[in-house]
C-alpha positions in Angstrom: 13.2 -18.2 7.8 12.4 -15.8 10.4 11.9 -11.6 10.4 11.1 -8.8 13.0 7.2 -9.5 13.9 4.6 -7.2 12.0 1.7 -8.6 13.1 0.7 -5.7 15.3 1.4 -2.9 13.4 -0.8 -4.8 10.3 -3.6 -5.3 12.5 -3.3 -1.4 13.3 -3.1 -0.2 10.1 -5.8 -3.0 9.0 -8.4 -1.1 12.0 -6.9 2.1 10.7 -8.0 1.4 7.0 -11.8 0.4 8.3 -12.4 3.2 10.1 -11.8 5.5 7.1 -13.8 3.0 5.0 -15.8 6.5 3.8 -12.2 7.7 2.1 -11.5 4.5 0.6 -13.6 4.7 -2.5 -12.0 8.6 -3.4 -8.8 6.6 -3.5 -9.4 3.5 -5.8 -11.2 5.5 -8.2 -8.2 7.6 -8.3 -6.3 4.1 -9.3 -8.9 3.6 -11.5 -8.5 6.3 -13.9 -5.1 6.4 -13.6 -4.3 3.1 -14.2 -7.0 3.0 -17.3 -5.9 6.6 -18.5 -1.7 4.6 -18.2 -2.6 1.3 -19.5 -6.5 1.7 -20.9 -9.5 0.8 -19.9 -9.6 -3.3 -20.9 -9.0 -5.2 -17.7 -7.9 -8.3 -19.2 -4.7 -6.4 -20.7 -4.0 -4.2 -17.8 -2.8 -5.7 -14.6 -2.9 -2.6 -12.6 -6.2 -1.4 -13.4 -7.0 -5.6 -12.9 -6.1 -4.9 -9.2 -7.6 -1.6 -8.6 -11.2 -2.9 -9.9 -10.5 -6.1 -7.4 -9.9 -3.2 -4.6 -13.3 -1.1 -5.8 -15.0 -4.6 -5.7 -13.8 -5.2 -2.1 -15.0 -1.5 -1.2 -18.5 -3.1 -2.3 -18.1 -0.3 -5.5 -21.2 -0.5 -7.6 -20.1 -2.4 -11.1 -21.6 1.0 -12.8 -19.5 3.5 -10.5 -16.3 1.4 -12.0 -16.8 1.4 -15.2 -17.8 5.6 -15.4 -14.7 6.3 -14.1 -12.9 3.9 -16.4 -15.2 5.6 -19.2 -14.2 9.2 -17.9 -10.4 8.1 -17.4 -9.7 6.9 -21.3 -11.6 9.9 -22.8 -15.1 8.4 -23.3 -16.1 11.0 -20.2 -15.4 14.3 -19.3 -13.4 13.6 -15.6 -10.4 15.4 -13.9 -7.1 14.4 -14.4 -4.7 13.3 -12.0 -0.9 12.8 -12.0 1.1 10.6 -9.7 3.6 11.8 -7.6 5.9 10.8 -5.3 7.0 12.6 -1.6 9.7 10.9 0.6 10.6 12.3 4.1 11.7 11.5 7.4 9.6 11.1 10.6 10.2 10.8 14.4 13.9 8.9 15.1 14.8 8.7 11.3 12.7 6.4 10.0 12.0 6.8 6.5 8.6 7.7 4.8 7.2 7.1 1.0 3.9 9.0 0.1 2.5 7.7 -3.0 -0.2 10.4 -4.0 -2.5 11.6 -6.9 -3.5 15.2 -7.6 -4.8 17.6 -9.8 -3.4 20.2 -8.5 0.4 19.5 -7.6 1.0 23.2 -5.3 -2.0 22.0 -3.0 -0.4 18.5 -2.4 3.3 19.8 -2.0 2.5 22.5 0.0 -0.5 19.8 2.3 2.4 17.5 2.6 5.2 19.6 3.5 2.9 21.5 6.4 2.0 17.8 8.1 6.2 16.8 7.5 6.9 20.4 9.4 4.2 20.4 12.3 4.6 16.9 13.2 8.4 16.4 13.3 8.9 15.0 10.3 11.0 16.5 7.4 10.0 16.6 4.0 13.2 15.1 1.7 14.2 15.3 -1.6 13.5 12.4 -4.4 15.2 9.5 -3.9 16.4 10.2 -0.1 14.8 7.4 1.6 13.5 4.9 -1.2 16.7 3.1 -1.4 15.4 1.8 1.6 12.5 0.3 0.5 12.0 -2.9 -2.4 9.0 -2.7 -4.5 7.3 -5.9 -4.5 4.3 -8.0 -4.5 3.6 -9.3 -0.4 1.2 -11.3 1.0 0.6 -11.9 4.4 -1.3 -14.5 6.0 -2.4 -14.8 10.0 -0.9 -16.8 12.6 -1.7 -20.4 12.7 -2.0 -20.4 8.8 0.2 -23.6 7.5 3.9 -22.6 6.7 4.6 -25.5 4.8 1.3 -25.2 2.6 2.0 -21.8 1.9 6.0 -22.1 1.2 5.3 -25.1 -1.0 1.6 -23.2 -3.1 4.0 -19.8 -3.2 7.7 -20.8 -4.5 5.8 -23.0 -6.9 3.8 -20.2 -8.3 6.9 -18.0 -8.5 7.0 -16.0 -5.4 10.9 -14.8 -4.0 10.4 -15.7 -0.7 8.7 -16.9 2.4 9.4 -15.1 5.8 7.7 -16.5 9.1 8.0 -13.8 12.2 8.5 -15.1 15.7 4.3 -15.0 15.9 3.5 -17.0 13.4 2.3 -14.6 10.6 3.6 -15.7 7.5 5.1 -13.0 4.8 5.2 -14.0 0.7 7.4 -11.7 -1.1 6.8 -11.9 -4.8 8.2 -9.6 -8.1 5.7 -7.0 -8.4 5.3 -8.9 -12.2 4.3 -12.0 -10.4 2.2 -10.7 -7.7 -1.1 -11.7 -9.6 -0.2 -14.9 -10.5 1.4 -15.8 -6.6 -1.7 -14.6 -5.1 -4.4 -16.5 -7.3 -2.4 -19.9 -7.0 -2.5 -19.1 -3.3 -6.3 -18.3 -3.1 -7.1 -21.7 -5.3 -5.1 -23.6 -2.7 -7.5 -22.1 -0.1 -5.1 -19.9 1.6 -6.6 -16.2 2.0 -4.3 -13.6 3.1 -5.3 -10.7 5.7 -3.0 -8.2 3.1 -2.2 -8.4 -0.4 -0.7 -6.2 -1.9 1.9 -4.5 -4.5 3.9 -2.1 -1.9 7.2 -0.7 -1.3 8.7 -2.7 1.4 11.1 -1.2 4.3 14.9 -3.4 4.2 15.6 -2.5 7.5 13.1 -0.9 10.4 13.3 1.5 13.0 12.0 0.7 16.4 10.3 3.6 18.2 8.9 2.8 21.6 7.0 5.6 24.1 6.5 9.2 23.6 8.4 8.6 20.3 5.7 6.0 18.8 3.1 7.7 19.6 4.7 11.0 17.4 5.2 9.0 15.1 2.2 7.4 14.6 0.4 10.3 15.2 2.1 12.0 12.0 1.4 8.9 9.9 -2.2 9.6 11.1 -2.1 12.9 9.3 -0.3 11.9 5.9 -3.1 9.2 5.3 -5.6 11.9 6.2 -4.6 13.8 3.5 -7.3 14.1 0.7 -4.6 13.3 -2.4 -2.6 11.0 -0.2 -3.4 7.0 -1.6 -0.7 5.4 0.1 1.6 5.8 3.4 4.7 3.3 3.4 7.6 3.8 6.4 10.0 1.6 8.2 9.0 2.0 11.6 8.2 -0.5 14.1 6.0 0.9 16.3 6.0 -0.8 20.1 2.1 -0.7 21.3 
């Protein structure tokens, strides 16, 4: 089963995510209290807030930082309280973006996002305009050189949709977001480790952008992750190095 090759671009965004290792705790304990204020605060009965403590844990969070902001986020503390929103767009050459962000204050974000959309040569779209694009699913990638049979064989047994090998050897598990957990702990027990896992939305079709227009592009993706309420960045761009 073979797909376009992603392994650069993950490696980027992987280098991208450690040098802003500073911002990443903001972020999850955003997740945290949102996902404990959605589905409350006992781990064991909420998958999503399972996931974001795994992230904060992985951020080398202190235990007692994770559980205050589970304490503030279902009412046991006084905290701030974020929504969710979503922002879709277009950037350089079409390609389609998805910000997933949280905020208390939804004028700041709008008005944050739609400046970076306007000064970078992007355009901010209306909901549902690009996210037909994307699937919302549980994916796993593991690194060149990692055995495709072991992994097709631990993976489709656990449950996962489907394996996809690009021409470099990186090797893709696409799961239900519902089976994610499951996929990726039969995985890990069969000593597989992935460089990304992740629930995400996943583009169906890229756009290549090469040149001048990869580095625009990149360079506005640079300033939506920078954005304080920004927690995720997903688009369908390939970016040629």
């Amino acid at each position: 089963m073979a797909g376009h090759s992603k392994w650069a671009n993950i490696q980027h965004r992987k280098s991208r995510q450690d040098e802003k290792r500073q911002r990443i705790w903001t972020r999850v304990v955003r997740e945290i209290m949102v996902a404990a204020r959605t589905g409350g605060g006992d781990p064991s009965a909420n998958p999503r807030l399972r996931m974001a403590i795994e992230k904060a844990k992985a951020a080398n969070m202190p235990a007692d930082t994770i559980k205050r902001n589970i304490d503030k986020a279902t009412g046991n503390l006084e905290g701030v309280n974020y929504e969710e929103i979503r922002y879709e767009g277009y950037g350089i050459g079409g390609a389609a973006i998805i910000l997933d962000t949280m905020t208390d204050n939804r004028v700041r974000t709008v008005a944050e996002v739609r400046h970076a959309f306007s000064k970078y040569g992007g355009n901010l779209g209306t909901e549902g305009s690009v996210a037909f694009q994307f699937k919302h699913c549980g994916q796993l990638i593991f690194a060149p050189g990692t055995s495709e049979d072991k992994v097709m064989e631990v993976a489709l047994e656990a449950g996962a949709e489907d394996v996809i090998t690009d021409e470099e050897g990186a090797i893709e598990v696409i799961t239900a977001p519902g089976d994610f957990e499951a996929v990726k702990n039969a995985l890990e027990a069969a000593g597989l480790k992935p460089e990304v896992a992740e629930v995400t939305m996943r583009p169906e079709n890229t756009v290549a952008l090469a040149g001048e227009d990869a580095a625009r592009m990149q360079k506005l993706l640079d300033v939506l992750e920078d954005l304080d309420d920004v927690q995720a960045v997903y688009h369908n761009a390939e970016l040629e190095e």
